[in-house]
PyMOL Python script that loads the backbone (N, CA, C, O; Angstrom):
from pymol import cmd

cmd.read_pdbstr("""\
ATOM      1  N   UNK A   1    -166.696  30.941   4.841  1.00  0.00           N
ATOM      2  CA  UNK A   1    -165.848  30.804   6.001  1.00  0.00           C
ATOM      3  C   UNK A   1    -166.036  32.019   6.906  1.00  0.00           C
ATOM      4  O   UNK A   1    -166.015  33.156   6.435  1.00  0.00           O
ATOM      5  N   UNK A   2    -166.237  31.758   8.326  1.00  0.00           N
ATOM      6  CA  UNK A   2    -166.507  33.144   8.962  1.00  0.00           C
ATOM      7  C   UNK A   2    -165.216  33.557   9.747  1.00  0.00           C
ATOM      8  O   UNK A   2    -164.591  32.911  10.588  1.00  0.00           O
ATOM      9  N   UNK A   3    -164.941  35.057   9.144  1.00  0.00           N
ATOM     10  CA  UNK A   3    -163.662  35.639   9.716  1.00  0.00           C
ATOM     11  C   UNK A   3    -164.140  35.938  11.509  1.00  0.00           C
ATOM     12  O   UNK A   3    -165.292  36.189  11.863  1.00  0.00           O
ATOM     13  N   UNK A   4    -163.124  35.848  12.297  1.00  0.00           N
ATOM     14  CA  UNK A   4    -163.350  36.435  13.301  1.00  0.00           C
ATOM     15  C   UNK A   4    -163.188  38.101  13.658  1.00  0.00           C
ATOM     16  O   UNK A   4    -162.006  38.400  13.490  1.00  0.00           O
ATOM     17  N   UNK A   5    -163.791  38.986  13.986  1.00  0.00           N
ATOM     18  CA  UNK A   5    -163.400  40.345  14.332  1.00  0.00           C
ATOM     19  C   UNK A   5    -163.296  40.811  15.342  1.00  0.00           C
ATOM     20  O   UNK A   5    -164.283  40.931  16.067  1.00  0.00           O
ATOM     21  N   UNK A   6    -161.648  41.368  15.851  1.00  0.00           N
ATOM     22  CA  UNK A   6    -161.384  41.552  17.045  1.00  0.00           C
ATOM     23  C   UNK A   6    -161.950  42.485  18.009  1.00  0.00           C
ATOM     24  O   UNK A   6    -161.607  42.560  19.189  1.00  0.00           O
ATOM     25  N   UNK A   7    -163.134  43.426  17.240  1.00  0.00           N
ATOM     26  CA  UNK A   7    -163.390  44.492  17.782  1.00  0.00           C
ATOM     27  C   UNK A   7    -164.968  44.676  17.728  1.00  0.00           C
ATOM     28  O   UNK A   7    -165.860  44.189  17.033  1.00  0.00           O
ATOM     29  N   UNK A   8    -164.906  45.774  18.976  1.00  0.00           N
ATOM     30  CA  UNK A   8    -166.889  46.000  18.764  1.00  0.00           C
ATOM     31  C   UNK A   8    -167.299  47.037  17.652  1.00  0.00           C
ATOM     32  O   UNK A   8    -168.468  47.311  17.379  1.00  0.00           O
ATOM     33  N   UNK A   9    -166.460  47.447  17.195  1.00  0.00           N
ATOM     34  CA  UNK A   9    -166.557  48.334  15.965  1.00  0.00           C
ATOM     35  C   UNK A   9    -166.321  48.072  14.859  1.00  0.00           C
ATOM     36  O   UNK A   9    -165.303  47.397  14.708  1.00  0.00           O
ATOM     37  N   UNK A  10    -167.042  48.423  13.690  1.00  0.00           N
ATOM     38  CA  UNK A  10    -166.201  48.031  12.542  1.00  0.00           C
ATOM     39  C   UNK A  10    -166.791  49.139  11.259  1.00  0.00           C
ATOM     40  O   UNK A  10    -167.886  49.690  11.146  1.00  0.00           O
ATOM     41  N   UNK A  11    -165.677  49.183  10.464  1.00  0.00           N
ATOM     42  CA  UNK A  11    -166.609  50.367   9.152  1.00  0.00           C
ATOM     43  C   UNK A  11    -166.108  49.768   8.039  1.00  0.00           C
ATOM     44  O   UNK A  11    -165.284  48.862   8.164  1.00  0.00           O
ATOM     45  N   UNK A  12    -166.559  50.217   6.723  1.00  0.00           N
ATOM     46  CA  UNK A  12    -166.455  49.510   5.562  1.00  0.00           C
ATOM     47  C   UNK A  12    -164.753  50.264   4.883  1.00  0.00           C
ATOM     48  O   UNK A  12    -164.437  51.357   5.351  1.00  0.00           O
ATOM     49  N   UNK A  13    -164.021  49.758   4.073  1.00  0.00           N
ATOM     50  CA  UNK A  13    -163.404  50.586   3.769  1.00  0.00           C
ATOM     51  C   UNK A  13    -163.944  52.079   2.889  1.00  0.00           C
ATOM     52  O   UNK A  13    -163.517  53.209   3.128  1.00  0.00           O
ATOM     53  N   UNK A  14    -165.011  51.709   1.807  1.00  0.00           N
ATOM     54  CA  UNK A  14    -165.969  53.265   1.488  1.00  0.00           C
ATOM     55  C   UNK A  14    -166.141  53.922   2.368  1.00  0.00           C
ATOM     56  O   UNK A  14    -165.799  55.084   2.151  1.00  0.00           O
ATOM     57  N   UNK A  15    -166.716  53.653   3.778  1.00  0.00           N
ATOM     58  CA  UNK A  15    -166.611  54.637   4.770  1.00  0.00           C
ATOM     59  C   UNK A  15    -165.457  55.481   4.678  1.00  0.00           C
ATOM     60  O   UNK A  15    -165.184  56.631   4.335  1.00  0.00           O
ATOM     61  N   UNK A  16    -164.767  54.240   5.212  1.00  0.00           N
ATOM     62  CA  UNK A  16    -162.949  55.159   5.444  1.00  0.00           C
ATOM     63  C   UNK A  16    -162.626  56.442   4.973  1.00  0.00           C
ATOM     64  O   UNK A  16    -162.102  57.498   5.328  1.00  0.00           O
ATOM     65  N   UNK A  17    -163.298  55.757   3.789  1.00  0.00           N
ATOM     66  CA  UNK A  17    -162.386  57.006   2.154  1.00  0.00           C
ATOM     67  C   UNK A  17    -163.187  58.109   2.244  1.00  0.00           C
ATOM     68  O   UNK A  17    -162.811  59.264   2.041  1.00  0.00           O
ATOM     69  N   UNK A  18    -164.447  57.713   2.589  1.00  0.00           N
ATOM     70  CA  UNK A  18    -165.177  59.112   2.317  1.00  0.00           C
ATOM     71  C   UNK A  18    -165.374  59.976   3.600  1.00  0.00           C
ATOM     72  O   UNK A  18    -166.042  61.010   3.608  1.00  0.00           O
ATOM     73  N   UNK A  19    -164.617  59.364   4.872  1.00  0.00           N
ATOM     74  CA  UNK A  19    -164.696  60.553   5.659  1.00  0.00           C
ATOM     75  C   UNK A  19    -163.925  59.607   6.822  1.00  0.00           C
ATOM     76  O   UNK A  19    -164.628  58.935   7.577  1.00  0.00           O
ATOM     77  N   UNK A  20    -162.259  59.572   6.959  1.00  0.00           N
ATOM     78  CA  UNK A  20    -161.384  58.751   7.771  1.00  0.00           C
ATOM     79  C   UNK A  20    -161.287  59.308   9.365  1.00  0.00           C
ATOM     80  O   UNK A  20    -161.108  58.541  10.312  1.00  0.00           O
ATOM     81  N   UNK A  21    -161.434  60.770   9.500  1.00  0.00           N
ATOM     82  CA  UNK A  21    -161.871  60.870  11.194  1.00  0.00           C
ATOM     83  C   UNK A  21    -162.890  60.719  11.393  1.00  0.00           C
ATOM     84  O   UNK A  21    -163.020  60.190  12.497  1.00  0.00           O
ATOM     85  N   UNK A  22    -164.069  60.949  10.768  1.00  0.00           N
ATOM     86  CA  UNK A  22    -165.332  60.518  11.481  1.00  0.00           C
ATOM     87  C   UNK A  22    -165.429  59.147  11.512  1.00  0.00           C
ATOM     88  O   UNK A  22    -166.513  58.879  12.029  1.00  0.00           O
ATOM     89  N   UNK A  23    -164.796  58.083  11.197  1.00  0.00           N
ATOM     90  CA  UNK A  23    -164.890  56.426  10.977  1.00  0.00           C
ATOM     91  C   UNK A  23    -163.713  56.007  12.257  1.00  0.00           C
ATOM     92  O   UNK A  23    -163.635  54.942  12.869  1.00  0.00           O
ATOM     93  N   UNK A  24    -162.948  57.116  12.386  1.00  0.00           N
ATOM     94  CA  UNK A  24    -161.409  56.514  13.971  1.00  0.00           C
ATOM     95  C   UNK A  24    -162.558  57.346  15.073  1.00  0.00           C
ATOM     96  O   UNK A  24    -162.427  57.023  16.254  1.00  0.00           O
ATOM     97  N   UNK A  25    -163.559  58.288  14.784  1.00  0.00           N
ATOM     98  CA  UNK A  25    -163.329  59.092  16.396  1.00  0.00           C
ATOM     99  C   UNK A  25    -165.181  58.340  16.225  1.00  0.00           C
ATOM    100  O   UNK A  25    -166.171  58.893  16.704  1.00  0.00           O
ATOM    101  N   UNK A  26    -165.194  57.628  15.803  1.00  0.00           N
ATOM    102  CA  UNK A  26    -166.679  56.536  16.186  1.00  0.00           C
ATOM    103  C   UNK A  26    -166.496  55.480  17.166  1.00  0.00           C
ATOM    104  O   UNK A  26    -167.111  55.052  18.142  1.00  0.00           O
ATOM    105  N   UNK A  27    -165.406  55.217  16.537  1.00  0.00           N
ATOM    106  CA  UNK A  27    -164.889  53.672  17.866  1.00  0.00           C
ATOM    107  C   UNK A  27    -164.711  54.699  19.400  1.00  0.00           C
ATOM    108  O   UNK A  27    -164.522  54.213  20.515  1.00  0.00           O
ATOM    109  N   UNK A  28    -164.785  55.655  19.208  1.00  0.00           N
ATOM    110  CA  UNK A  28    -164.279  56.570  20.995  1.00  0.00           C
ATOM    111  C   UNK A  28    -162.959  56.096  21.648  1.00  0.00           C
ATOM    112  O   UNK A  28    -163.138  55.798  22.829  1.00  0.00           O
ATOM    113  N   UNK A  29    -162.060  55.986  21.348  1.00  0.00           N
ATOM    114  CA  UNK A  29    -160.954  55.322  21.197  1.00  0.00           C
ATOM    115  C   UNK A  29    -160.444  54.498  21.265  1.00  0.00           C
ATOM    116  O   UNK A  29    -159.308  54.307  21.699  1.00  0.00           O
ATOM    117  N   UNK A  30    -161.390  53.618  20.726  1.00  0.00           N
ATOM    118  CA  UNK A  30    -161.343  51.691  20.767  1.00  0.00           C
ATOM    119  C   UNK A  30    -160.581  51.569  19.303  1.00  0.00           C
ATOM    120  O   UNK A  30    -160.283  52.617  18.729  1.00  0.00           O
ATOM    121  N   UNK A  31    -160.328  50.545  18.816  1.00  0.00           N
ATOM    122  CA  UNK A  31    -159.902  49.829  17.867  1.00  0.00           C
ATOM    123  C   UNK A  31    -161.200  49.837  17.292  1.00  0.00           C
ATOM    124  O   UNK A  31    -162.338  49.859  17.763  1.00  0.00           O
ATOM    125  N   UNK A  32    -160.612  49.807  15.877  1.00  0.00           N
ATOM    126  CA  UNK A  32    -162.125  49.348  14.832  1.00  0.00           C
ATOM    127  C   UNK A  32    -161.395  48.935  13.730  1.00  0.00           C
ATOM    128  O   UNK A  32    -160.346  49.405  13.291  1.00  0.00           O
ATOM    129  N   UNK A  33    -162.285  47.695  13.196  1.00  0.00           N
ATOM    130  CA  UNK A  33    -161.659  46.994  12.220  1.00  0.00           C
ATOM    131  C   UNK A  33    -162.577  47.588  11.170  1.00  0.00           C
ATOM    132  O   UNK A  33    -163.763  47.919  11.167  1.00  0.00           O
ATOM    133  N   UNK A  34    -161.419  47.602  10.118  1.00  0.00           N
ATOM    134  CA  UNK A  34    -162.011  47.983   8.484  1.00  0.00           C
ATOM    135  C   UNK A  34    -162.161  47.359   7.773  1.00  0.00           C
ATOM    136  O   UNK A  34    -161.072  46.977   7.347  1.00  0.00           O
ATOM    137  N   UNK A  35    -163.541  46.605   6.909  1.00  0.00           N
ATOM    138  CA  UNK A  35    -163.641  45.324   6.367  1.00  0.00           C
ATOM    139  C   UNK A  35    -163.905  46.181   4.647  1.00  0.00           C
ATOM    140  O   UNK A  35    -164.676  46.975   4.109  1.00  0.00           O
ATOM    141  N   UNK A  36    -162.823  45.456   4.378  1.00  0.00           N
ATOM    142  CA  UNK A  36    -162.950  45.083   3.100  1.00  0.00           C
ATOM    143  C   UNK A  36    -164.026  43.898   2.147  1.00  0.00           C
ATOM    144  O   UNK A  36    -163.490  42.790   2.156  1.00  0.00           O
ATOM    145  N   UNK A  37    -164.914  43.901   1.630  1.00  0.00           N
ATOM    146  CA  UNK A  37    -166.022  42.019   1.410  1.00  0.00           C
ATOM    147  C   UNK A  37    -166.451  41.751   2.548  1.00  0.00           C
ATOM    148  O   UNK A  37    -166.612  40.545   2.736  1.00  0.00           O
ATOM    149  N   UNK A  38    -166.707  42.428   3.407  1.00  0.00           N
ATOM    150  CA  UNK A  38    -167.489  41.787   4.751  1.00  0.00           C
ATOM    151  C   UNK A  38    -165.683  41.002   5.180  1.00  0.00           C
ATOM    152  O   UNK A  38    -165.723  39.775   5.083  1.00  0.00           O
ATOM    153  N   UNK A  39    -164.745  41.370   5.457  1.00  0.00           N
ATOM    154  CA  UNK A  39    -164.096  40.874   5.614  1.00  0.00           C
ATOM    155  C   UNK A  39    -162.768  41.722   6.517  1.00  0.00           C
ATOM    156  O   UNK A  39    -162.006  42.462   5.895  1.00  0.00           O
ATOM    157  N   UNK A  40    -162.634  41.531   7.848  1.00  0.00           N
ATOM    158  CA  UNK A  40    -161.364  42.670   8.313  1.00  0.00           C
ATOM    159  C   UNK A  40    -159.954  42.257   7.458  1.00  0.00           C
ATOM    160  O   UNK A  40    -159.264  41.241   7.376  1.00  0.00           O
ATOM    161  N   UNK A  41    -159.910  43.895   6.749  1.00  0.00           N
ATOM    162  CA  UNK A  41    -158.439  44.360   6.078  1.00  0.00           C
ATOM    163  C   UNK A  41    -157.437  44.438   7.131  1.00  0.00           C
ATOM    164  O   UNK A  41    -156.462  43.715   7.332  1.00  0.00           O
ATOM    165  N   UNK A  42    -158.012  45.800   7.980  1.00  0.00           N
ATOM    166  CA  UNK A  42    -156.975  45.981   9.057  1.00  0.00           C
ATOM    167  C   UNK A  42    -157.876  46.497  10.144  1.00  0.00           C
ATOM    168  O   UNK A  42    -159.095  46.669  10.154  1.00  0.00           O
ATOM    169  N   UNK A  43    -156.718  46.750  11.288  1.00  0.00           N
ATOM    170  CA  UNK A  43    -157.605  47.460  12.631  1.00  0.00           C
ATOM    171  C   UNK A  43    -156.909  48.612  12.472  1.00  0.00           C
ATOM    172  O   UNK A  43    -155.811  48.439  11.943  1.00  0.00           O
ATOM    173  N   UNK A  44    -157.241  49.979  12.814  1.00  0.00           N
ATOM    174  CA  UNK A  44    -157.169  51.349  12.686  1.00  0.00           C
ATOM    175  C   UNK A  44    -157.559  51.575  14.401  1.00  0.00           C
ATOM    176  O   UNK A  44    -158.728  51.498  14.780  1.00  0.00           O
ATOM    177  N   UNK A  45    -156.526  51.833  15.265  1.00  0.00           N
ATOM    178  CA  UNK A  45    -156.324  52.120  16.494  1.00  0.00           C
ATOM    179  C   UNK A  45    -155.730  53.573  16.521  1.00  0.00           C
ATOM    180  O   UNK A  45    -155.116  54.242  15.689  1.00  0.00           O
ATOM    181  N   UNK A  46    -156.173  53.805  17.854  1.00  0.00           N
ATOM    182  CA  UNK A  46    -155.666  55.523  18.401  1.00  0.00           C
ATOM    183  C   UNK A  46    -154.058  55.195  18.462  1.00  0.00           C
ATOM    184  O   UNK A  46    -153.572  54.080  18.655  1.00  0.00           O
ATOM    185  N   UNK A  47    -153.403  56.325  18.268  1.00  0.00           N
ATOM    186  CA  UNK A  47    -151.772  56.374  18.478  1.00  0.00           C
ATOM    187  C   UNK A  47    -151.653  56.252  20.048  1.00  0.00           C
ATOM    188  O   UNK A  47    -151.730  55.042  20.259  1.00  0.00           O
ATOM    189  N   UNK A  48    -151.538  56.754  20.973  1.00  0.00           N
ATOM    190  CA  UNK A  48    -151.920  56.511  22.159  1.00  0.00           C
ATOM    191  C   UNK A  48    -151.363  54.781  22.759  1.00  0.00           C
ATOM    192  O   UNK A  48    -150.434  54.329  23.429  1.00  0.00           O
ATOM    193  N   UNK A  49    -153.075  54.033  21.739  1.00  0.00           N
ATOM    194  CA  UNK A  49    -153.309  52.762  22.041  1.00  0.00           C
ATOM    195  C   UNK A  49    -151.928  51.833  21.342  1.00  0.00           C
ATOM    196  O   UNK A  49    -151.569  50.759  21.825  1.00  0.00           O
ATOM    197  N   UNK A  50    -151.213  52.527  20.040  1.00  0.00           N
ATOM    198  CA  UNK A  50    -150.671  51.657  19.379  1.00  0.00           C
ATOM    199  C   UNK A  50    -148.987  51.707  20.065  1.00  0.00           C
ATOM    200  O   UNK A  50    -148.115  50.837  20.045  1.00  0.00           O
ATOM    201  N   UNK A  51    -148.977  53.272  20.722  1.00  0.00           N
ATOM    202  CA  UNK A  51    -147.770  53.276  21.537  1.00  0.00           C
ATOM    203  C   UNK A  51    -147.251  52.774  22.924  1.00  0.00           C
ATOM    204  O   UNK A  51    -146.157  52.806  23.487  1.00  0.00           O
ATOM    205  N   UNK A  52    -148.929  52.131  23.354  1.00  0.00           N
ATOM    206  CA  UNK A  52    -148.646  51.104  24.398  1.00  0.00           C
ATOM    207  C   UNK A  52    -148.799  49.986  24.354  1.00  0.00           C
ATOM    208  O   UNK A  52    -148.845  49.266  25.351  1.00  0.00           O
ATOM    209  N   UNK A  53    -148.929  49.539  22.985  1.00  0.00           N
ATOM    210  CA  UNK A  53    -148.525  48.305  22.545  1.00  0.00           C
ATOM    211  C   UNK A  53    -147.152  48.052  22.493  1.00  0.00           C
ATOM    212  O   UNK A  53    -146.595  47.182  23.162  1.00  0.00           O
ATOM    213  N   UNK A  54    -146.506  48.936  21.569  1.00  0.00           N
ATOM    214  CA  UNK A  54    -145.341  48.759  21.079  1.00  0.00           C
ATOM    215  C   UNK A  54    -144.731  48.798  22.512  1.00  0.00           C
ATOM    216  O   UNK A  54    -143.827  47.979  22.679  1.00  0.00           O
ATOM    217  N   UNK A  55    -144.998  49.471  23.426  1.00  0.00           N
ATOM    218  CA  UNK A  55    -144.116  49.759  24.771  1.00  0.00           C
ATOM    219  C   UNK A  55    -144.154  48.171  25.539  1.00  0.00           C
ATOM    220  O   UNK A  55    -143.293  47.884  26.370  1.00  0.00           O
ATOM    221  N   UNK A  56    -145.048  47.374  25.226  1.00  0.00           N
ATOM    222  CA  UNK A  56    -145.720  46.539  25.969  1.00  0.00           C
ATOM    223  C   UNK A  56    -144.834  45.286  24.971  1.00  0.00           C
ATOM    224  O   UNK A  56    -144.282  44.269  25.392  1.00  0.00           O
ATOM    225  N   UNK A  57    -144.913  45.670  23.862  1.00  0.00           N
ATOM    226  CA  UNK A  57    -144.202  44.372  23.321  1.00  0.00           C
ATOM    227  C   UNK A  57    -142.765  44.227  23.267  1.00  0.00           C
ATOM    228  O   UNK A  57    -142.249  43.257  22.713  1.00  0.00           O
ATOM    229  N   UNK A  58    -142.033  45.231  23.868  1.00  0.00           N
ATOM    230  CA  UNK A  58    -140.747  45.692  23.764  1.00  0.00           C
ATOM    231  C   UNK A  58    -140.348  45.060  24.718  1.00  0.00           C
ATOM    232  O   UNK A  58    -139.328  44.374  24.674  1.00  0.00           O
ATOM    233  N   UNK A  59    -141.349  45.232  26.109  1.00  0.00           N
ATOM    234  CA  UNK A  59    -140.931  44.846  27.597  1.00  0.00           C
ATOM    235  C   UNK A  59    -140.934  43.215  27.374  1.00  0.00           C
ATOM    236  O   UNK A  59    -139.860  42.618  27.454  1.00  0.00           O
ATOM    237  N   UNK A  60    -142.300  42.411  27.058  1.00  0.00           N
ATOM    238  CA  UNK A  60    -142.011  41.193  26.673  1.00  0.00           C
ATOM    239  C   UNK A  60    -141.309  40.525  26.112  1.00  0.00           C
ATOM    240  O   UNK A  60    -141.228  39.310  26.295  1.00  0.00           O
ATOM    241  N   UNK A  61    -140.243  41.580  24.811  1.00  0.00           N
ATOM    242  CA  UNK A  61    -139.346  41.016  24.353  1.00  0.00           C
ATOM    243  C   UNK A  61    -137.842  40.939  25.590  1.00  0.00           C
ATOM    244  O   UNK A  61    -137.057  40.037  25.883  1.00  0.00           O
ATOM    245  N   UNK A  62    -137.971  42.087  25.952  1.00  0.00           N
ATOM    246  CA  UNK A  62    -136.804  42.385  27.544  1.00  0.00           C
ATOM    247  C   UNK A  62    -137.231  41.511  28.719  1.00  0.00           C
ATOM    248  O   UNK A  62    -136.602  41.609  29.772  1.00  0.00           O
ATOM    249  N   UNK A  63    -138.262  40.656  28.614  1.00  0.00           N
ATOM    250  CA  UNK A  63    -138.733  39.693  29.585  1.00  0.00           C
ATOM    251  C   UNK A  63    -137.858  38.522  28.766  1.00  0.00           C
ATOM    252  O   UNK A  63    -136.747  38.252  29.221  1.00  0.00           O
ATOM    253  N   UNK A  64    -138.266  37.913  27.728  1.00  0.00           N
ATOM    254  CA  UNK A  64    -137.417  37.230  26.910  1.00  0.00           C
ATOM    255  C   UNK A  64    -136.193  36.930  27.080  1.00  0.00           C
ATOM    256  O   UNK A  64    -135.857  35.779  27.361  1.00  0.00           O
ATOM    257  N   UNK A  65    -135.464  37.766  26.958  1.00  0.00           N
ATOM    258  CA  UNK A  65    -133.902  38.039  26.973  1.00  0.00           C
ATOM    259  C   UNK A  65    -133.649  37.893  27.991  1.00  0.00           C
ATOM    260  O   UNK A  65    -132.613  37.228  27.961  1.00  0.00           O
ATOM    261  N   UNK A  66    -134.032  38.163  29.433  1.00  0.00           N
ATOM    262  CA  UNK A  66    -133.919  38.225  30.404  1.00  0.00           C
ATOM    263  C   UNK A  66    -133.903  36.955  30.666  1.00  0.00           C
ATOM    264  O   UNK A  66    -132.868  36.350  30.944  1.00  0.00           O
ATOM    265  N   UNK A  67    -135.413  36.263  30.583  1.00  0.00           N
ATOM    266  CA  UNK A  67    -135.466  34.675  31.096  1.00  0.00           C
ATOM    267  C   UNK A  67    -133.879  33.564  30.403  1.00  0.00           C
ATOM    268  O   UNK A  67    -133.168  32.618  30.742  1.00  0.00           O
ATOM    269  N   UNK A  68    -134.042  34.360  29.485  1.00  0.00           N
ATOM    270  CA  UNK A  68    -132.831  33.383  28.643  1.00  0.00           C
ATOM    271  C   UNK A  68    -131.279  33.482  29.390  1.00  0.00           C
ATOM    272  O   UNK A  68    -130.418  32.603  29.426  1.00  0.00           O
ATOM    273  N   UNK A  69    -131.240  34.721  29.908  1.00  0.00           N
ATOM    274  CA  UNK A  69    -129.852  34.698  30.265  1.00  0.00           C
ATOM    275  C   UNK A  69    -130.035  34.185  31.865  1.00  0.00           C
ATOM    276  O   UNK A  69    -129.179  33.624  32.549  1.00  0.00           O
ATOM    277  N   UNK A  70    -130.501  34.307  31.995  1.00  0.00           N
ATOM    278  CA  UNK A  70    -130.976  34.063  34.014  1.00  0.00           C
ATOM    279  C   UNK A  70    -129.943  32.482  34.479  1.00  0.00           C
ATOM    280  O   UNK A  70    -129.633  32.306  35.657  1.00  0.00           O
ATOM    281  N   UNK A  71    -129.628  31.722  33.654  1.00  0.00           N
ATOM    282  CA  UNK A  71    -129.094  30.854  34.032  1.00  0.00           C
ATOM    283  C   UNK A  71    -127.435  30.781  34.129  1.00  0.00           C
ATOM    284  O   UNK A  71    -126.605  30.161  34.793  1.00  0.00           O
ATOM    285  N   UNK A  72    -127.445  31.862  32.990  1.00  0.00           N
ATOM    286  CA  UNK A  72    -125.775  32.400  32.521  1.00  0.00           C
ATOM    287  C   UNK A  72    -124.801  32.482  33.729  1.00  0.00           C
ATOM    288  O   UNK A  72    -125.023  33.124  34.756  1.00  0.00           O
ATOM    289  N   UNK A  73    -123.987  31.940  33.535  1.00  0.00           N
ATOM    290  CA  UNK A  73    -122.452  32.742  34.444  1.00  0.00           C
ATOM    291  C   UNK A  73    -122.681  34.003  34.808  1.00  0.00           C
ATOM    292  O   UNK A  73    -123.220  34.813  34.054  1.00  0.00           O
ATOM    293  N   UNK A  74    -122.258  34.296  36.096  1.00  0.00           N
ATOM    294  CA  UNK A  74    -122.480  36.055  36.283  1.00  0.00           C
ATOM    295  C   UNK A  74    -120.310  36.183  36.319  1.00  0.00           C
ATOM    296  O   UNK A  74    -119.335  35.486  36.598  1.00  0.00           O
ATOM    297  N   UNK A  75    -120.640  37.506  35.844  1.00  0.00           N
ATOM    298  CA  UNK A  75    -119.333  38.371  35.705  1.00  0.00           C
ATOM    299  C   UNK A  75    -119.057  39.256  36.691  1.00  0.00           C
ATOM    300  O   UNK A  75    -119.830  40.205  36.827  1.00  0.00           O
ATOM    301  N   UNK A  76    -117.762  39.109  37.683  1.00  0.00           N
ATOM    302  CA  UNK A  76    -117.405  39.760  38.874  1.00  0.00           C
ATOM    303  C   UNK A  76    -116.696  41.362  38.227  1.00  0.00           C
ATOM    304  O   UNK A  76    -115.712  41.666  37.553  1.00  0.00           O
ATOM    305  N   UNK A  77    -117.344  41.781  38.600  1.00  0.00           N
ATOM    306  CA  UNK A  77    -117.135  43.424  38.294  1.00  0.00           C
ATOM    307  C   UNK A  77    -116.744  44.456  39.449  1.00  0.00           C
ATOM    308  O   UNK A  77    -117.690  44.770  40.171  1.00  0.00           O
ATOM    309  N   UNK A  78    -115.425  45.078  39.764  1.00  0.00           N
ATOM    310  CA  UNK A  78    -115.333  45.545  40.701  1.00  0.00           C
ATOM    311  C   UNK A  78    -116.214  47.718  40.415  1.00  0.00           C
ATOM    312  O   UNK A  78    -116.049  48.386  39.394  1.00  0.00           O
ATOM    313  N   UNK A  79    -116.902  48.109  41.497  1.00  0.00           N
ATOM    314  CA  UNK A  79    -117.291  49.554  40.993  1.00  0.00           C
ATOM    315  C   UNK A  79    -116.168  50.498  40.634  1.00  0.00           C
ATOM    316  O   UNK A  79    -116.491  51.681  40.744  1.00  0.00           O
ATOM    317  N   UNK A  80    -115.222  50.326  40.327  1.00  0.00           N
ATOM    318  CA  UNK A  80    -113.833  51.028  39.741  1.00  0.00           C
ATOM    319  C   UNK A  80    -113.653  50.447  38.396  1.00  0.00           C
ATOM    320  O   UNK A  80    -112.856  50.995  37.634  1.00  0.00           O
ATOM    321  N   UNK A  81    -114.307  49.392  38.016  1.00  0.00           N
ATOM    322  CA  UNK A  81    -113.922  49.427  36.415  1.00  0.00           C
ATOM    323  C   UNK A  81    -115.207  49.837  35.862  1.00  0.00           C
ATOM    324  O   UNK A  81    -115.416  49.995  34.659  1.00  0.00           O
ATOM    325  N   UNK A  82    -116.021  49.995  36.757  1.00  0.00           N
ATOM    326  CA  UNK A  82    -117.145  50.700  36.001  1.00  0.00           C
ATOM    327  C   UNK A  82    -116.843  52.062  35.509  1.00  0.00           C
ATOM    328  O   UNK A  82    -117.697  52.697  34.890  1.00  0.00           O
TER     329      UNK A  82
END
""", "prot")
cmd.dss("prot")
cmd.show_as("cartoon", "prot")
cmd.util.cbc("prot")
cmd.orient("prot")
């Protein structure tokens, strides 16, 4: 069965073990998947890259929430009970 791999990089996990920054600072700060059997275990991304994910999936979730309430009743609020 052929796995798909998300990335233009990839190293073995033996790589990994036997030398884990020289196998992250090869990709040049791309993603690189680590295959276990000819097979991707995981992807090993820059912190950087993984903190604008998380920033990115946070907002989509606040896009979410947003679309959902958009139809809701609005609440009359005078700026004195704020």
């Amino acid at each position: 069965m052929a796995t798909r791999i998300l990335t233009e990089a990839a190293a073995s996990i033996s790589e990994l073990k036997a030398n884990p920054m020289k196998v992250a600072l090869s990709a040049h700060g791309e993603a690189i998947a680590i295959l276990n059997r000819n097979e991707p275990a995981f992807y090993c991304i820059p912190a950087d890259t993984y903190e604008f994910m998380m920033d990115h999936i946070e907002d989509l979730e606040l896009c979410a929430i947003a679309e959902q309430r958009k139809n809701e009743g609005s609440v009359k609020v005078s700026l004195s009970d704020l």
